[in-house]
C-alpha positions as CSV (number, residue, x, y, z in Angstrom):
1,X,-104.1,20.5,-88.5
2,X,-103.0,22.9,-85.9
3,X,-100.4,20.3,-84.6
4,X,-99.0,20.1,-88.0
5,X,-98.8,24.0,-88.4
6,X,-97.1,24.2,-85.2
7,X,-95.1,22.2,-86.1
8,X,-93.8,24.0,-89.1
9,X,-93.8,27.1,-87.9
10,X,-91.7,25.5,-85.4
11,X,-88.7,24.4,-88.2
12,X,-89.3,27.7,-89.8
13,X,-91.5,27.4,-92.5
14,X,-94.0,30.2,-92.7
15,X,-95.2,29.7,-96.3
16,X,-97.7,27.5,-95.2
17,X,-99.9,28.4,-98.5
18,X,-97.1,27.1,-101.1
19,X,-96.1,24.3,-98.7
20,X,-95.9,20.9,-100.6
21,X,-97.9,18.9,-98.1
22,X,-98.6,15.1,-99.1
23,X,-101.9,15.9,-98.7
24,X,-102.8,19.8,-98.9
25,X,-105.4,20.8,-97.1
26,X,-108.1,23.3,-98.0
27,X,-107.1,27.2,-97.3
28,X,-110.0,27.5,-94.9
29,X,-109.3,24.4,-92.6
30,X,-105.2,25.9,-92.8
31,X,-106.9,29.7,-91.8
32,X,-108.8,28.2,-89.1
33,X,-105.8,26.2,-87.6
34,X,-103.6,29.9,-87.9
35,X,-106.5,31.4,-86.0
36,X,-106.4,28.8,-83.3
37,X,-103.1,29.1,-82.5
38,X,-103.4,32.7,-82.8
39,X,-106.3,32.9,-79.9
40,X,-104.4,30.3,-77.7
41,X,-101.3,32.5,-78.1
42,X,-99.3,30.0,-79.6
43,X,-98.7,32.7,-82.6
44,X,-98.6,36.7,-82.2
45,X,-101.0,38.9,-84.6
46,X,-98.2,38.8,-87.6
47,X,-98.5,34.6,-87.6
48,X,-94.4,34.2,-85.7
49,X,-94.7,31.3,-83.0
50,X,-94.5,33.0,-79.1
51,X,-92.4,31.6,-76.6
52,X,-95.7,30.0,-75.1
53,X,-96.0,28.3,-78.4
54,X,-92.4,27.1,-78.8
55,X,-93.4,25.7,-75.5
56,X,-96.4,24.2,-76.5
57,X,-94.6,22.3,-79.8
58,X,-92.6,20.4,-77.1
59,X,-95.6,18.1,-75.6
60,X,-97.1,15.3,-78.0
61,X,-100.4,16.9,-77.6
62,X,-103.5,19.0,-79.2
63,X,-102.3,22.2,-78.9
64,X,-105.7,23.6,-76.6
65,X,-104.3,21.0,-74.1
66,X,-100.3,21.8,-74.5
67,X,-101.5,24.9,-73.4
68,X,-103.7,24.2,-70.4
69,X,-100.7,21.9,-69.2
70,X,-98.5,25.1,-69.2
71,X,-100.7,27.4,-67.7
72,X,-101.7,25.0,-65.1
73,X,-99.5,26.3,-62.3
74,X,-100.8,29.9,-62.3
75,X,-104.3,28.5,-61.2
76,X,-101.6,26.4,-58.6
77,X,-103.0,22.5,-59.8
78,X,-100.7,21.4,-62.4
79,X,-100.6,17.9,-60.8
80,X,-104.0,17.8,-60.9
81,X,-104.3,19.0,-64.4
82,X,-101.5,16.9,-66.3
83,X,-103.2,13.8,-64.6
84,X,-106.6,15.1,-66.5
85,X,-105.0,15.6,-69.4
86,X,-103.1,12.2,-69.3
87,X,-106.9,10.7,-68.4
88,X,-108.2,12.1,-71.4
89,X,-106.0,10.5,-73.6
90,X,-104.9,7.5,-71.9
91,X,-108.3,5.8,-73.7
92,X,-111.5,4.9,-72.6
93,X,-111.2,4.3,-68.4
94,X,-115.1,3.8,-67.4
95,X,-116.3,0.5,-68.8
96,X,-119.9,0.0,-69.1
97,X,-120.6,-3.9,-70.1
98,X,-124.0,-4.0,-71.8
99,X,-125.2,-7.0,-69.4
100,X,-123.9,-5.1,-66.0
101,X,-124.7,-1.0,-66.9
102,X,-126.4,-0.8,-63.7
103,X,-123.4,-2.0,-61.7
104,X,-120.7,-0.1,-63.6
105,X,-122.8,3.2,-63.2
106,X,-123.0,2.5,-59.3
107,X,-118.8,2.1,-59.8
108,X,-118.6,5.2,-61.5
109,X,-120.7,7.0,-59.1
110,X,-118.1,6.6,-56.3
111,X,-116.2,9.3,-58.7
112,X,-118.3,11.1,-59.7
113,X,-118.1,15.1,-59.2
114,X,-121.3,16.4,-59.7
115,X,-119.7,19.4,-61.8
116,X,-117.0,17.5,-64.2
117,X,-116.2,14.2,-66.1
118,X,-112.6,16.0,-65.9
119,X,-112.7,15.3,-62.4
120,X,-114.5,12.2,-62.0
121,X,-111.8,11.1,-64.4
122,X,-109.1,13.0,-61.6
123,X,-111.0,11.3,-59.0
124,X,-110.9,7.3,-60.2
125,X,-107.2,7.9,-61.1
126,X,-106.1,9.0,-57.4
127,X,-107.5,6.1,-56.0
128,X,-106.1,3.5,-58.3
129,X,-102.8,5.3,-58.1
130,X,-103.1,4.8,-54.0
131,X,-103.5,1.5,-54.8
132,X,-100.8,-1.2,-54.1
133,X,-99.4,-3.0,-57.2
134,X,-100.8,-6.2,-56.5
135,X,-104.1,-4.6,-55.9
136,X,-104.6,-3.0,-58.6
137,X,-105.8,-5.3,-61.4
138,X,-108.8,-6.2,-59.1
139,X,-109.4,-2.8,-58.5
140,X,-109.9,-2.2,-61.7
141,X,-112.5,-5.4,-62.2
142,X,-114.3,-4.4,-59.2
143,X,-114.7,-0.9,-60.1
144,X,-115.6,-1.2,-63.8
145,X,-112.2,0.6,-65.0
146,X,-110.2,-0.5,-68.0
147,X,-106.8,-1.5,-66.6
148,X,-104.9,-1.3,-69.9
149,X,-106.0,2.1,-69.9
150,X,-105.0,3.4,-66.6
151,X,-101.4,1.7,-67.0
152,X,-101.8,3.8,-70.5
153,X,-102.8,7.1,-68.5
154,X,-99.7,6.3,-66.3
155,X,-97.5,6.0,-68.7
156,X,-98.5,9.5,-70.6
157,X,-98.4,11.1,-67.1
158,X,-94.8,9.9,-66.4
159,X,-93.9,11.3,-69.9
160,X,-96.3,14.8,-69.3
161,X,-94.5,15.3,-66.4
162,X,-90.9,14.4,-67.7
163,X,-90.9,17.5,-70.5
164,X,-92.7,19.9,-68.2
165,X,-89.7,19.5,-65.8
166,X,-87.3,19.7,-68.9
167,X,-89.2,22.8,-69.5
168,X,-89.5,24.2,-65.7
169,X,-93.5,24.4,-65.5
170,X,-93.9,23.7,-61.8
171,X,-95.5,20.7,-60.6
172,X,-98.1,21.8,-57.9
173,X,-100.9,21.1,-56.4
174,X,-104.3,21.9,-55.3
175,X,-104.1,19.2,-52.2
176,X,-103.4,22.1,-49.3
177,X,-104.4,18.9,-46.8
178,X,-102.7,16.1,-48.4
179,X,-105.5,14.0,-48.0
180,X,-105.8,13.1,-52.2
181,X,-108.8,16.3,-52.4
182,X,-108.6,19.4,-54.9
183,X,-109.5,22.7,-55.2
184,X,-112.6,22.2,-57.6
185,X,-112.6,25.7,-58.4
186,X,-109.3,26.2,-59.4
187,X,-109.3,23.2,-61.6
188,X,-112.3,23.9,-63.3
189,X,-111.1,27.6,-64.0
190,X,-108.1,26.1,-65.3
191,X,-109.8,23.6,-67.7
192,X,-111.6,26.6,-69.0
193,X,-108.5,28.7,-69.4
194,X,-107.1,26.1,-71.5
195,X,-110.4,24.9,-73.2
196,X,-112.6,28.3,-74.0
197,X,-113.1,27.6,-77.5
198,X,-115.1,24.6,-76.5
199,X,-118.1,26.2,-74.9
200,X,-121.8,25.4,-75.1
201,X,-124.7,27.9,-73.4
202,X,-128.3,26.3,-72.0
203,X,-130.7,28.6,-73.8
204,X,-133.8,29.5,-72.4
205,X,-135.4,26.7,-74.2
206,X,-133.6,24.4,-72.7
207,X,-131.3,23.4,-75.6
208,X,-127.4,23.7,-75.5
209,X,-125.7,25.3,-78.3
210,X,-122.0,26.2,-78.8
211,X,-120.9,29.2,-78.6
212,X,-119.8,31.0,-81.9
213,X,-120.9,28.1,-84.3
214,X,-123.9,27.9,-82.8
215,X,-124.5,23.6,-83.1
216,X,-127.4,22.8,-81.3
217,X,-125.7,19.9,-79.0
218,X,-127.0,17.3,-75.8
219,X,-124.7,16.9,-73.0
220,X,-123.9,13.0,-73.7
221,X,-126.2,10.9,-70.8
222,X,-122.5,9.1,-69.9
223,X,-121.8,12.5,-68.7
224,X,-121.6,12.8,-64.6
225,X,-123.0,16.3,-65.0
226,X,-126.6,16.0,-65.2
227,X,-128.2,19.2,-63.1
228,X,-128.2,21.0,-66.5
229,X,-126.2,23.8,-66.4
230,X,-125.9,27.6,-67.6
231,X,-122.3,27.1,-69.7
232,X,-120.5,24.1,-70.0
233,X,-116.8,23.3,-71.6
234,X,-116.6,19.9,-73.3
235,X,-113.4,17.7,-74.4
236,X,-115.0,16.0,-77.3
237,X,-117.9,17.1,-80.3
238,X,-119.3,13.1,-81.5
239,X,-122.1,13.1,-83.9
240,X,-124.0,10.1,-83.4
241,X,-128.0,9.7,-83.5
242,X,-127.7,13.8,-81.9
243,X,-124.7,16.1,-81.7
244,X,-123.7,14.7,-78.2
245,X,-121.0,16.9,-76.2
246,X,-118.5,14.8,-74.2
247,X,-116.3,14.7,-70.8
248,X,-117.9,18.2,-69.6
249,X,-117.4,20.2,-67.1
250,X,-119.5,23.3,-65.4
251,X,-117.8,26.7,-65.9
252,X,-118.5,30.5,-64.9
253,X,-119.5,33.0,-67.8
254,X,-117.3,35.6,-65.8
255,X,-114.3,33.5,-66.5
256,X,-114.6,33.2,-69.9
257,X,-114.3,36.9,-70.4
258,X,-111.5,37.3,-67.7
259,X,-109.5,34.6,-68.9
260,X,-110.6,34.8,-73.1
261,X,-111.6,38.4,-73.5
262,X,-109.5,38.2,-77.3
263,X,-111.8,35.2,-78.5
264,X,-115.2,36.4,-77.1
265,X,-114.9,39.8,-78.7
266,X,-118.4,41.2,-79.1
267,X,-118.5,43.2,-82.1
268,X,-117.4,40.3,-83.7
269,X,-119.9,38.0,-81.7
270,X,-123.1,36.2,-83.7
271,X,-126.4,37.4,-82.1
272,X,-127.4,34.6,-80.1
273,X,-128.6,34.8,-76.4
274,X,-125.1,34.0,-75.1
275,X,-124.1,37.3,-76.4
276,X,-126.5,38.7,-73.9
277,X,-125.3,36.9,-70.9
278,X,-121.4,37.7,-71.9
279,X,-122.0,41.2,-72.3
280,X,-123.3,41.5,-68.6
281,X,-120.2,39.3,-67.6
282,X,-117.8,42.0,-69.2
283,X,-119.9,44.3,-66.8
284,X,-119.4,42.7,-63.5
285,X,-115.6,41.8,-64.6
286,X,-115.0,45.4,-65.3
287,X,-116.8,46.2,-61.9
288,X,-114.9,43.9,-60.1
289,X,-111.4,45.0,-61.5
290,X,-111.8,48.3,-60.5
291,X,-113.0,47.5,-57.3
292,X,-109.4,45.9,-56.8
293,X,-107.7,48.9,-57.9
294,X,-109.3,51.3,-55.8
């Protein structure tokens, strides 16, 4: 729904209550698509679209990830991030045959980054892309990868990259050596910059819940990151058997509040044991900011 509100605010229409959609959708759903926009910057406080989110109505994609494409170059891995980005909606790429699970998880283990699916997806892509042409179906069959959707993730790339030239966003990278590695930090602090309204917390229980809605969740076992930890961001909400979070990655409660501080506001915050945990974080931000100044 937030696509199709950019998208109107875009051609100019801001009567989005009166609007004669084929299908109208309920007021909350249309509030809660405003107030999305609204926290990714998309639209100011009085509902008129920025010049971030004019921006973000030019790339064919969820607005959470227009805007981590955009922002990409300030954390200096926009390469890396519009090939995330393309991975995650290029398709599936890791297959995982019934009859050969063990094999295609010892595959996907060459990838894997023990603190992101967002960069084990990063990871497989630079290697098939390193690949010769001719190599690369067999590639794909010995490494458990779905060709049709790498040529897919390619393809989305090329176009990614196309409008964010058209639109001068920088294309830069983390890969100081050139040898096909990244900054795992910076990435990861970009994903959240882009993706802070999809957070889940470990409680002391041991259970995940997300943060604000409070859905008790299970980071999905195809997931790379298995050590369990303190916050997560995840791509992807699926309800199956258990609420399963998908294509996670670690993150840092002190980011959060340095890069979100609008959308985790406090006083409006639900008691929950996260609220504990950010309100230190604002603490050892504040601490650290001055500590810069003086």
């Amino acid at each position: 729904m937030s696509n199709v509100v950019l998208t109107l605010k875009k051609l100019g229409i801001d009567d989005l209550v009166h609007f004669d959609f084929l299908d109208p959708p309920a007021p909350e759903t249309l509030m809660r698509a405003l107030e999305l926009l609204n926290y990714l910057g998309a639209l100011d406080d009085e509902g008129e679209m920025t010049e971030l989110g004019y921006q973000m109505s030019e790339l064919p994609l969820d607005p959470q990830l227009a805007k981590l494409v955009l922002i990409s170059p300030d954390y200096g891995c926009s390469a890396e991030i519009v090939t995330i980005v393309a991975c995650m909606s290029g398709g599936q790429i890791f297959l995982r045959p019934r009859e050969t699970a063990k094999l295609a998880d010892a595959a996907k283990a060459q990838f894997s980054h023990h603190e992101s699916d967002h960069l084990t997806l990063l990871k497989a892509f630079n290697e098939y892309d390193q690949i010769s042409r001719d190599e690369k179906r067999q590639w794909c069959w010995d490494n458990f990868i779905s060709e049709r959707s790498m040529i897919s993730v390619m393809n989305v790339r090329r176009q990614l990259i196309g409008i964010m030239k058209r639109l001068d966003v920088p294309l830069v990278s983390s890969d100081i050596k050139g040898d096909g590695s990244f900054a795992s930090a910076d990435v990861r602090k970009a994903l959240t910059a882009g993706m802070f309204m999809q957070v889940a917390y470990r409680q002391r229980s041991g259970e995940y819940l997300t943060v604000k809605d409070n859905q008790c969740v299970s980071i999905h076992p195809g997931s790379v990151v298995n050590n369990r930890p303190e916050w997560v961001i995840f791509e992807e909400f699926a309800l199956t058997t258990k609420n399963y979070i998908r294509t996670v990655t670690v993150t840092n409660v002190d980011w959060l509040v340095e890069l979100a501080p609008h959308y985790f506001d406090l006083e409006n915050f639900p008691k929950c044991e996260a609220k504990g945990e950010l309100e230190k974080a604002y603490v050892r931000v504040a601490h650290a900011n001055r500590n810069k100044r003086g």
